[in-house]
ZAMARTOR-686252 format. One record per residue: x, y, z of N, C-alpha, C, O in turn. Coordinates in pm, whole numbers, plus 50000, padded with zeros to 5 digits. Layout:
N
XYZXYZXYZXYZ ...
% end
This chain:
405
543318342615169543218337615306541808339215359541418330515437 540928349915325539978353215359538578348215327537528349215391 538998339615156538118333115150537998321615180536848317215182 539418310015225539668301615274538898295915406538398285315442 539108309615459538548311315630537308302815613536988291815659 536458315215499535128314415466534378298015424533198294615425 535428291715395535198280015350534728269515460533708263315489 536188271215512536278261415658535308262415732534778252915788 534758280215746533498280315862532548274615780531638268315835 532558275415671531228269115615530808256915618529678253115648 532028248515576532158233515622531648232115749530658225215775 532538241115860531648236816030530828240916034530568234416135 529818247616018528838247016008528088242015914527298251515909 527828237315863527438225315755527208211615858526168205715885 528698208815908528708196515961527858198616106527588187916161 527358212516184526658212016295525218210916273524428209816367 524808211316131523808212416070523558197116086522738193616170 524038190016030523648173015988522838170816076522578177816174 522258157416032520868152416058521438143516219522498137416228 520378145116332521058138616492521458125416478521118119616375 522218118516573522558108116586521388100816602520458107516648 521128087916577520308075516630520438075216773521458076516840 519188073316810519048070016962519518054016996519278043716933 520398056617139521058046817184520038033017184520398022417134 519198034417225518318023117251516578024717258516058031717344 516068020017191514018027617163513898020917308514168009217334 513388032117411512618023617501511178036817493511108048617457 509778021717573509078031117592508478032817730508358023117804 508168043217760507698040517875506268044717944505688055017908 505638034718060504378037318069504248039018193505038033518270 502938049018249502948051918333501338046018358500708045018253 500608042218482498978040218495499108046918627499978048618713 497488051018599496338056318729495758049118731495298044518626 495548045418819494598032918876493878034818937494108040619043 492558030818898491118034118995490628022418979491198012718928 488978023219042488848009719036487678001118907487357989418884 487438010418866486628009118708487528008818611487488000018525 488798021718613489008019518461490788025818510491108032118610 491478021918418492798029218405493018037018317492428038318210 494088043918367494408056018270496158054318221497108053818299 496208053818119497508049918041498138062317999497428069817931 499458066518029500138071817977501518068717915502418064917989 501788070617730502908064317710503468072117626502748077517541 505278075617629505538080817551507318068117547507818058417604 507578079817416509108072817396510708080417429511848076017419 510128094417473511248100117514510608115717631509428117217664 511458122717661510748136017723509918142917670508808146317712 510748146617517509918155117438508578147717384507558153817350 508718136317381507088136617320506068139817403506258139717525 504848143117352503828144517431503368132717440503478123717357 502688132217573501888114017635500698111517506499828118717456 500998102717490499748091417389498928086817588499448080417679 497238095017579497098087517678495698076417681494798077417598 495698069517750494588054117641493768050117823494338050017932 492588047717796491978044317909491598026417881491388021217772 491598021017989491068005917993490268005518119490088013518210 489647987918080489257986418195490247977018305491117968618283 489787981318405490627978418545490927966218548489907959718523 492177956918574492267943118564492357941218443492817929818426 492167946218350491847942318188493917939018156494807946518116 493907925218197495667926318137496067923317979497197924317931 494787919117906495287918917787495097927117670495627927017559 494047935217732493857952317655495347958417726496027965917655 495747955717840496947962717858497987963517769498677973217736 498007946217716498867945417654499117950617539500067958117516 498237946817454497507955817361498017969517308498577971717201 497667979117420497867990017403499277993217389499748000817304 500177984217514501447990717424501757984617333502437991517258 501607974417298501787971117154501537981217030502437983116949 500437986817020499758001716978500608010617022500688019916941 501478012317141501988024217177503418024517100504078034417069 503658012717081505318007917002504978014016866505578023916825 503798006416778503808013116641503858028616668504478037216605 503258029516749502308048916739503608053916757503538065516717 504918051416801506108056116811507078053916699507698062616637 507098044716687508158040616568508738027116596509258019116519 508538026416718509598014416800508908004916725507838004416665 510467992316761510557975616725509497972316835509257979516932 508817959016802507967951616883508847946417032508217945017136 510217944117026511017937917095511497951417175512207950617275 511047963517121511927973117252511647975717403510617971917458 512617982117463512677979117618511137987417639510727996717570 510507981817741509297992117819510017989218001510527980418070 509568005418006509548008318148508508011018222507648010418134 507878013818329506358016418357506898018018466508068017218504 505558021418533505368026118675503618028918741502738033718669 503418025318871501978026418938502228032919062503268029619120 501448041619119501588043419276501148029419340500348021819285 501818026519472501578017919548500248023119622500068034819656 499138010219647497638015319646496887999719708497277989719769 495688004719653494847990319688495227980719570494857969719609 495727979519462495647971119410497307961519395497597953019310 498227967319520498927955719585500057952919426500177959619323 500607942119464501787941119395501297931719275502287929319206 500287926319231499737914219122500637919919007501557914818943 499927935519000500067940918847501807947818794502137953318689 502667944218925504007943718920504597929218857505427928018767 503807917318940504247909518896504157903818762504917898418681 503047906618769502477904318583503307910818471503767905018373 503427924518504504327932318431505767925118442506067919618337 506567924118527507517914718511507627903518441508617901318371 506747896118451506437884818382506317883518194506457874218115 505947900218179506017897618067507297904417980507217908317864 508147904718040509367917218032509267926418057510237932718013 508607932418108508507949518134509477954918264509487947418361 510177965918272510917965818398509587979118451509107988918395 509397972818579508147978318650508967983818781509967978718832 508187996818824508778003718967507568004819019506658005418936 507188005419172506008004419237506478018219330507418017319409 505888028419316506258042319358505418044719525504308041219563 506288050619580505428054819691505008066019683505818075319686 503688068419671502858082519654503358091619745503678103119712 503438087319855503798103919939505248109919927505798120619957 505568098819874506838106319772507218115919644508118123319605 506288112119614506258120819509506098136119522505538140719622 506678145519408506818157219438505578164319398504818157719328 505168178319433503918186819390504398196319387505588197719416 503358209519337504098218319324503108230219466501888228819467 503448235919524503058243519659502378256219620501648262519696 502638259519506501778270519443500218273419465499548268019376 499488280319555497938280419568497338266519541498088257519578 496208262719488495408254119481496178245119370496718249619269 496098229519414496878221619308496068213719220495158207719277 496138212119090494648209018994495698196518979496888194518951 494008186419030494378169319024492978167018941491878172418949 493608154718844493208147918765493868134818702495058133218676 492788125418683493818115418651494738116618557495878112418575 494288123618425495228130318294495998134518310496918133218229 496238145818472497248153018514498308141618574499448139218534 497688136218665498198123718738499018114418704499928110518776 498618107718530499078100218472500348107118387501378100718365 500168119218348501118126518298502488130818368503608131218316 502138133718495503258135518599503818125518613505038126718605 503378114018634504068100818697505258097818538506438094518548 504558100118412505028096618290506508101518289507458093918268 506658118618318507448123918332508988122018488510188124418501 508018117418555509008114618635509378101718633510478101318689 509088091618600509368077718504510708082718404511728076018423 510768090018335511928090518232512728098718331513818094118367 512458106918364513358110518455514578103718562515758106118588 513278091218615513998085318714515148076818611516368075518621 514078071518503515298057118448516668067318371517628060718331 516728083118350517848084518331518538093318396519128103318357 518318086118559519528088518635518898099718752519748102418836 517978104618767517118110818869517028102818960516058095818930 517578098319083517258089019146516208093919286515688085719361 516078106619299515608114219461514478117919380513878127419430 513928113419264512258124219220511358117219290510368122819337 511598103919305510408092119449511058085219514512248087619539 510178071219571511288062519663510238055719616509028057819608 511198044519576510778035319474510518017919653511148016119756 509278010019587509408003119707510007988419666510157984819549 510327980119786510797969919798509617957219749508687958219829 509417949519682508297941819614508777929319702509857923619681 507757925219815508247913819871507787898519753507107901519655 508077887219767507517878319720506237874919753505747880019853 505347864219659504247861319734504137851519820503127850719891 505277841219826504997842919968505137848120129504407844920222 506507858420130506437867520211505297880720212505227890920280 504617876420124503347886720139502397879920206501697886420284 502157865020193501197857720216501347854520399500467853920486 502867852920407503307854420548502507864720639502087861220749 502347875220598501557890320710500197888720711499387897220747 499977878920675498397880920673498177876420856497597883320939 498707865620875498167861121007498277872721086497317877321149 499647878621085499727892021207498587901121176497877906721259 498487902121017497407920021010496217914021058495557922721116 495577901821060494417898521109494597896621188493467892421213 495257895121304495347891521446494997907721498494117910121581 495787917721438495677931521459494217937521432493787947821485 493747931821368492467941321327491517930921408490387935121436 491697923321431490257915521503490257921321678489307924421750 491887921021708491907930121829491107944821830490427951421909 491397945321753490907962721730489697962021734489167969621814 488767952721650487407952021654486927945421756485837949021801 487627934221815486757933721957486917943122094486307941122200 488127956422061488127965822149486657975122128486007982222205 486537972322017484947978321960483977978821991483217988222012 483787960522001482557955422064482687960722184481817968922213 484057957422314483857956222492482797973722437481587976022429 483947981522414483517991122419482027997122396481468003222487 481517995422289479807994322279479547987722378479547995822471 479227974522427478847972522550479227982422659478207988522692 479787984522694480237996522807479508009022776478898014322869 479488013422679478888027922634477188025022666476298031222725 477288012822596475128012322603474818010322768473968016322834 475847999322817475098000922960476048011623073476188009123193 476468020423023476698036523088475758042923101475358049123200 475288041622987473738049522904472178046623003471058051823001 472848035523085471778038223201472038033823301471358025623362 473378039723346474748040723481474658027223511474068025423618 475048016323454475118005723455476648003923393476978011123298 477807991723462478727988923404478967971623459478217964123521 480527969523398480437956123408481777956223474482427966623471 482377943023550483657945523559484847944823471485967949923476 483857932023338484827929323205484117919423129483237912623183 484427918023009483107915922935484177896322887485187893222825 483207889922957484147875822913482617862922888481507867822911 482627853022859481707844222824480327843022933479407836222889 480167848223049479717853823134478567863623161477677864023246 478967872723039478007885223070476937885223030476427896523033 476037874322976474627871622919473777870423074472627873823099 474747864723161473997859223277474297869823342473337874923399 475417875623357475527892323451474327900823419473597905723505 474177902123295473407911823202471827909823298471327918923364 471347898423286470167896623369469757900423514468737904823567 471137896623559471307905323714471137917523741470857923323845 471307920423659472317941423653470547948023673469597943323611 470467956623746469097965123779469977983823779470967988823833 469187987323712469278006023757468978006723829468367998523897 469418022923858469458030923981467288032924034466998042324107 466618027424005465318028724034465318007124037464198002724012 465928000824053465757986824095465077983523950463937980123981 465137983123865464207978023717465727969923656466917973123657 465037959523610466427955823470466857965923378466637978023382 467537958523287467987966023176466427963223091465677953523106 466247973923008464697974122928465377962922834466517959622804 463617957422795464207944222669464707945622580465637938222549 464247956922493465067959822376466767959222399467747954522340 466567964522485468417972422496469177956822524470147952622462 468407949222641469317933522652469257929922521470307928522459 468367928422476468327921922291469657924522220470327915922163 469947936922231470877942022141472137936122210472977929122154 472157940522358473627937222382473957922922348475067920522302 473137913622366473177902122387473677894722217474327884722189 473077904222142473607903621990475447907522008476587902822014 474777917422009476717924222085477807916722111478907917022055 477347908422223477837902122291478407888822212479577885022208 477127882122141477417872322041478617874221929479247864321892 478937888821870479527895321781481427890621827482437886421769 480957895021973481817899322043482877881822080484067880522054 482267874722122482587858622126483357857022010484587858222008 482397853321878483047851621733484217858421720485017851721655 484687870021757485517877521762486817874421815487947874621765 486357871421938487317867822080487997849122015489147844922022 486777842121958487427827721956488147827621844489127820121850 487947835321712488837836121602490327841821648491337835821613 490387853021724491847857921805492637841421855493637835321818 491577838821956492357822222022492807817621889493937820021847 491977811521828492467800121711493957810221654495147807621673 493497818921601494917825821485495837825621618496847819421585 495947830321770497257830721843497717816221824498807814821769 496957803721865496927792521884498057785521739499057778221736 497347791721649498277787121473499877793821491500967789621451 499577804321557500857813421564501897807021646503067809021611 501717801021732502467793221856502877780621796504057777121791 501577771521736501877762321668503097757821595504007750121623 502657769021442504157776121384505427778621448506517777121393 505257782521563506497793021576507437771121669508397763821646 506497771421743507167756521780507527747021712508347739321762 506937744321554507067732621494507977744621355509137748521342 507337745721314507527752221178509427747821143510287745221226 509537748421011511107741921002511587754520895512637754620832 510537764720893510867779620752511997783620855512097784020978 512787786120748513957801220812513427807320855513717810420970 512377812620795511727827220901510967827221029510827836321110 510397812421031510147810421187511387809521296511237808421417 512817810421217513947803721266514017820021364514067820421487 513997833021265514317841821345513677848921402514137859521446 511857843521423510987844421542511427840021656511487846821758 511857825521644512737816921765513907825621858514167825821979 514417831821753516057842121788515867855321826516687862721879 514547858021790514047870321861513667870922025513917878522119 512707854921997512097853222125513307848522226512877840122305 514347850722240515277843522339515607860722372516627861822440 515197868622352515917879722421514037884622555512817884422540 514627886822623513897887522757513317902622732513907913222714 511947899322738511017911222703510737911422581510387923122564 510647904822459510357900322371509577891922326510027881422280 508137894522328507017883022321506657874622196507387875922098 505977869022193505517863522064504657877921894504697880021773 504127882022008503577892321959504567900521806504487900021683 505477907621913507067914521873507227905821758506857907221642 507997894921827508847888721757508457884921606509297885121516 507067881221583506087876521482506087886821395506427884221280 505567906421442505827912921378506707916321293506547918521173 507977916921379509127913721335509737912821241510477922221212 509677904421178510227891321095509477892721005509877897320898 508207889121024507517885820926506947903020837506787901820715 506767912220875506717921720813507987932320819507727944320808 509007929020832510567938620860511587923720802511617918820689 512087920820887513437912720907513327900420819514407895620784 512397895320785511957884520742512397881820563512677871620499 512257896520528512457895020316513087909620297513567911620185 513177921020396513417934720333515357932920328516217929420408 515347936120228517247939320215517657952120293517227962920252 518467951420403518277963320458519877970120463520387967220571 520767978020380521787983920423522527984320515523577978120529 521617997820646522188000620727521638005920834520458007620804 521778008820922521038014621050520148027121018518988028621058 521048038420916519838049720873518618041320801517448042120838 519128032020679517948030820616516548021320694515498019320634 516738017820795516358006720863515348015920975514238012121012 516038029221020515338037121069514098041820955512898039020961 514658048020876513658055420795512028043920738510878047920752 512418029620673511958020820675510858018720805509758013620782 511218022820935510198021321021509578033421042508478031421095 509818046721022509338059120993509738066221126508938072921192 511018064321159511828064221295512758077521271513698079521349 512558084521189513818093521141512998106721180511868109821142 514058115421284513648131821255513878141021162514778143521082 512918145021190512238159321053512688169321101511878176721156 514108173321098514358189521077513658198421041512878195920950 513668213421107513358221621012514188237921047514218245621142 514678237420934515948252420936515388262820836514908259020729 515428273620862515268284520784515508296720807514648302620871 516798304820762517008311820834517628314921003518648311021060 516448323821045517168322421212516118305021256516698297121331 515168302521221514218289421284515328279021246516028278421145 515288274021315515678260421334515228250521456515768251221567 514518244121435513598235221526513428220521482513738217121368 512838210021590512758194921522511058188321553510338187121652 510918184721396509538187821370508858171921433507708168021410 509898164421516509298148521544510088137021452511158138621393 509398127321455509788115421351509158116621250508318125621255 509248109421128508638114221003507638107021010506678112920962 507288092821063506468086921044505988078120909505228068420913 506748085120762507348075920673506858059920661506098055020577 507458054220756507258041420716506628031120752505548030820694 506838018420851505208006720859504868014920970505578021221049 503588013520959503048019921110502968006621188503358007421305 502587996221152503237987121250503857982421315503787978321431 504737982821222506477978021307506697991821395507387990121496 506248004521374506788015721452506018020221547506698026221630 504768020021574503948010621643504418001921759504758006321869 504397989521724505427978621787506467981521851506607975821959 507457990721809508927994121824508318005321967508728003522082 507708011921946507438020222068507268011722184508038012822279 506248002622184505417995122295506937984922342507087982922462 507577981322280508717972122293509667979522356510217973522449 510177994822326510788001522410510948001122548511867998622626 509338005722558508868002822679508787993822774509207996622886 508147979222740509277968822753510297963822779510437952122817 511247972722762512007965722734512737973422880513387966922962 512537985122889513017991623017512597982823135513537979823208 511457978123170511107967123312511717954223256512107947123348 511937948923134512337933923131513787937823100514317927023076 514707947323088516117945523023516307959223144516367969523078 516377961423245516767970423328518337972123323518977982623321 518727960823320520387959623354521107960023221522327958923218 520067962323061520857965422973521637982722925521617992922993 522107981122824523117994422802522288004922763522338017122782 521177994422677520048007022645519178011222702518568020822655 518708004322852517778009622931518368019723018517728029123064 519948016823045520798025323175520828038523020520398049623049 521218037022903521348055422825520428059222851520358071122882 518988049422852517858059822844517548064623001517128076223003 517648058623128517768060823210518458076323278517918085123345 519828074923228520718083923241520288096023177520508106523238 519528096723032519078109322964518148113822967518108126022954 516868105822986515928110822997514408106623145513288110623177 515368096923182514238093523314513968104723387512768107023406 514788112623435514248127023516513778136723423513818148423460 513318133923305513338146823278511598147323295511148138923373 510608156523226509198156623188508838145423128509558136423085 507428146723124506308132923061506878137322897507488128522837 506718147522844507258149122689508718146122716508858136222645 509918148322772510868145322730511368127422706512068120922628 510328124722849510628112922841509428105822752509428094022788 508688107222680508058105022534508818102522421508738092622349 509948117122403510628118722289512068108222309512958106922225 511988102222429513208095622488513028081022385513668075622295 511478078222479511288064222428511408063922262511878055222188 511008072822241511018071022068512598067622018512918058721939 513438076822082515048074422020515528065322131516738067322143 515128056622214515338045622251514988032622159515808023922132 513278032622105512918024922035514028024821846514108015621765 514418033621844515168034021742516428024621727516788018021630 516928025821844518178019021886518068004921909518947996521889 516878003121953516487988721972516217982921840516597971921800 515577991121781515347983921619516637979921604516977968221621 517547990621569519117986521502519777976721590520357967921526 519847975721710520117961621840519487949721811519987939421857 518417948821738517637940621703517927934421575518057922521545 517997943921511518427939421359519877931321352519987920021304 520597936421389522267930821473522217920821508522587910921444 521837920721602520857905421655520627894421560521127883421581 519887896621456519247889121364520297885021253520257872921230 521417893421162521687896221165523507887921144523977883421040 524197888221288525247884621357525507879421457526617877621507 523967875121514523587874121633524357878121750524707869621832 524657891521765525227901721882524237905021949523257911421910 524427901122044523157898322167523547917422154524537922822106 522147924422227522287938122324523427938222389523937927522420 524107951722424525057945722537524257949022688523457958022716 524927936122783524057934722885522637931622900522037932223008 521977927122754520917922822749520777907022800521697899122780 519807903922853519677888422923518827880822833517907886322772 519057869222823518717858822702518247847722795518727843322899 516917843922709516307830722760515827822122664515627827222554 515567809722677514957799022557513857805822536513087812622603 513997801122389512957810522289511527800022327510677801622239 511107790722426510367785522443509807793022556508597794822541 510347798622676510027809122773509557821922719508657826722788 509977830322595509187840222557508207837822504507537847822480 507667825622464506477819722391505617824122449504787830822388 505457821122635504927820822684504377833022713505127842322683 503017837122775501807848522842502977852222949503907845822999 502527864722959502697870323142502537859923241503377855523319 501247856423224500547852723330501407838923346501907836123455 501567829523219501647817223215503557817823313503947812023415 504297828223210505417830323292505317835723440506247828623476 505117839523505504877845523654504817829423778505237825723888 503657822823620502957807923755504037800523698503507789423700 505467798023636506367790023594507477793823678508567788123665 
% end
C-alpha cells in the first residue's frame, strides 16, 4: 500500500511539473513618450518581460511601424498578432490615435493627471521611467484593471474641427483684454486714463495733457498708437468670427447647430453658452449620467476623511475648464434671467442669505444642476421646471440689441 501511495504522488507531481499551457492569444503591447524631437518606445509581450525600449524620431510613422514589426520578431509573436498601445493626452492631439487605429492597433489616449505615482520623498522622472510605467499600466489596464487611469473620449475630426471657432473666439478676447489693459497701464504711468478704448482713441490720445498741461511724450504716443493698431486687428477678427457664429447658428442645417438653436430658446442662454455647449460638451461626448457629466465638467467634490478630519476640499476641477468656466458665469445668469425657476428659488432658499463664500460655494452646486437641467434638455427636451422659453432667434440676440426690441 505504501508503495502504491508512493507512486500516485509521484505521478502528481510529475503531472504539476509539465511544461505551461500556451498562451491564450500573443498580444503586444506599446507604450510612447512623446516629446517633441524624438519618442521613446516601450514594448513588451506580457508583465513579466522586461520593456524592449527603442527611440524614434517624432512624427516618424513609418519607423513606428517598423519597430513593432521588430518588436513582434524580438518576442516570438506572428506578424498578424493583436497590439495594444497607449500615449498621454498632450500637445500632439489625437492624429497619432487615429493613425494607430487605422492601422489595427487598439490605441487608448490616457489622461496624465490620472495616472498613479508613488508619494514616497522625491519622485525620479525620466522618459525610460515614464515609458516603462505607462507599459506596465497598459497590461494592466487591458487585463481588467479598469481604475489604474481614465482613459479619454476621442472626438471625430470633425467634431474636433467644430471647437476651433469657440477656442479662438476665447483667446482673442483674452488678448484684446491685454491690449485695453496695456493701454491703461502706460497712460496711468503718467495719471492719464481713458474712458474706453474703441476706434477713437488715436484722436483722444492727442487731446489728453498731464498734470503739468504737456501731451503725452512722443515716444510713448508712438507706442500706444502701435498698441492701439494691435488692438483694432484684434477687436475686428472677434466681429468677423461672432458674425460666422450667428451666421451658422441661423442658416446652418448640421444637427449640432440644431442643439445650439434648443439651447438658445431657454431665457438667459446666449449665443456664447449655447455654442460652448454643444460644440465642446453636448455636441459628440457619450454621456451616461448626471455623476459622469458632472465629473466631465470638473464639477465633482473632493472629500477628505481621515480618521477624526473629515472636511470638503472644493470641486475637483478635473475636467474642461471651459465648459466649467461657462457653467459658473451661466449660473449666475441664470438667477436674474430664470428668477421664477425651481433652480433659482433652491438656490435662493439655501444659500442667498448666507455669506459671500457660502453663496460662492452655492453658485457652484447650482451651476452643477444646471449642467444636468441642461443636458435633459438636450437630451428629452424637458424644459427646467418653471424655466421660461423663447425663440431661439431672441437669444441670438446682444443685451443691448434685446432691451431696444
Amino acid at each position: 500500500m505504501t508503495a502504491t501511495r508512493k507512486q500516485h504522488s509521484t505521478k502528481r507531481h510529475t503531472r504539476r511539473k509539465g511544461p505551461a499551457a500556451p498562451k491564450a492569444a500573443e498580444v503586444l503591447y506599446v507604450a510612447f513618450e512623446l516629446s517633441w524631437n524624438e519618442w521613446k518606445l516601450a514594448f513588451a509581450a506580457g508583465a513579466a518581460d522586461n520593456p524592449r525600449l527603442k527611440n524614434i524620431g517624432a512624427r516618424d510613422s513609418q519607423a513606428l511601424l517598423r519597430e513593432i514589426a521588430k518588436a513582434k520578431k524580438r518576442f516570438g509573436l506572428a506578424d498578424g498578432a493583436l497590439t495594444y498601445s497607449c500615449y498621454e493626452a498632450g500637445r500632439d492631439g489625437f492624429w497619432l490615435h487615429r493613425f494607430l487605429e487605422s492601422q489595427g492597433i487598439n490605441n487608448v489616449v490616457v489622461d496624465s493627471s490620472s495616472i498613479e505615482v508613488k508619494r514616497h520623498g522625491r519622485r525620479r522622472k525620466t522618459d525610460r521611467l515614464d515609458a516603462g510605467k505607462l507599459l506596465s499600466m497598459l497590461i494592466r489596464w487591458q487585463q481588467g484593471e479598469r481604475k489604474v487611469w481614465s482613459v479619454l473620449q476621442i472626438p471625430s475630426v470633425a467634431d474636433e474641427d467644430r471647437r476651433q471657432l469657440h477656442r479662438d473666439l476665447l483667446e482673442l478676447k483674452a488678448e484684446r483684454t491685454q491690449h485695453t489693459n496695456r493701454i491703461k497701464g502706460l497712460l496711468a504711468g503718467c495719471g492719464l486714463a481713458v474712458p474706453k478704448i474703441d476706434a477713437k482713441f488715436p484722436a483722444a490720445l492727442v487731446e489728453l495733457r498731464t498734470w503739468d498741461g504737456q501731451p503725452v511724450p512722443p515716444e510713448l504716443q508712438q507706442r500706444l498708437v502701435r498698441e492701439h493698431e494691435r488692438w483694432q486687428l484684434v477687436d475686428r477678427q472677434i466681429k468677423d468670427l461672432t458674425s460666422e457664429r450667428a451666421r451658422r447658428i441661423r442658416t446652418s442645417k448640421d444637427k449640432t447647430v440644431d442643439k445650439v438653436r434648443q439651447l438658445l430658446r431657454l431665457r438667459g442662454i446666449g449665443a456664447n453658452s449655447a455654442w460652448l455647449y454643444v460644440m465642446e460638451f453636448f455636441g459628440w461626448r457619450r454621456i451616461r449620467n448626471r455623476k459622469q457629466l458632472a465629473a466631465l465638467a470638473g464639477l465633482t467634490p473632493t472629500p477628505h476623511q481621515s480618521g477624526d478630519s473629515d472636511h470638503e476640499q472644493g470641486i475637483s476641477k478635473a475636467g474642461n475648464r471651459r465648459l466649467r468656466t461657462m457653467a459658473v458665469e451661466i449660473a449666475w445668469c441664470w438667477l436674474h434671467y430664470q428668477p421664477g425657476s425651481a433652480l433659482s428659488q433652491w438656490y435662493q432658499k439655501r444659500f442667498a442669505k448666507g455669506s459671500s463664500r457660502q453663496r460662492r460655494i452655492g453658485i457652484v452646486a447650482l451651476a452643477r444642476k444646471l449642467l444636468v437641467a441642461l443636458w435633459r434638455f438636450l437630451e428629452s427636451g424637458e424644459v427646467p421646471t418653471g424655466a421660461e422659453t423663447v425663440s431661439w432667434k431672441q437669444g441670438l440676440l446682444t443685451p443691448d440689441e434685446t432691451s431696444a426690441a
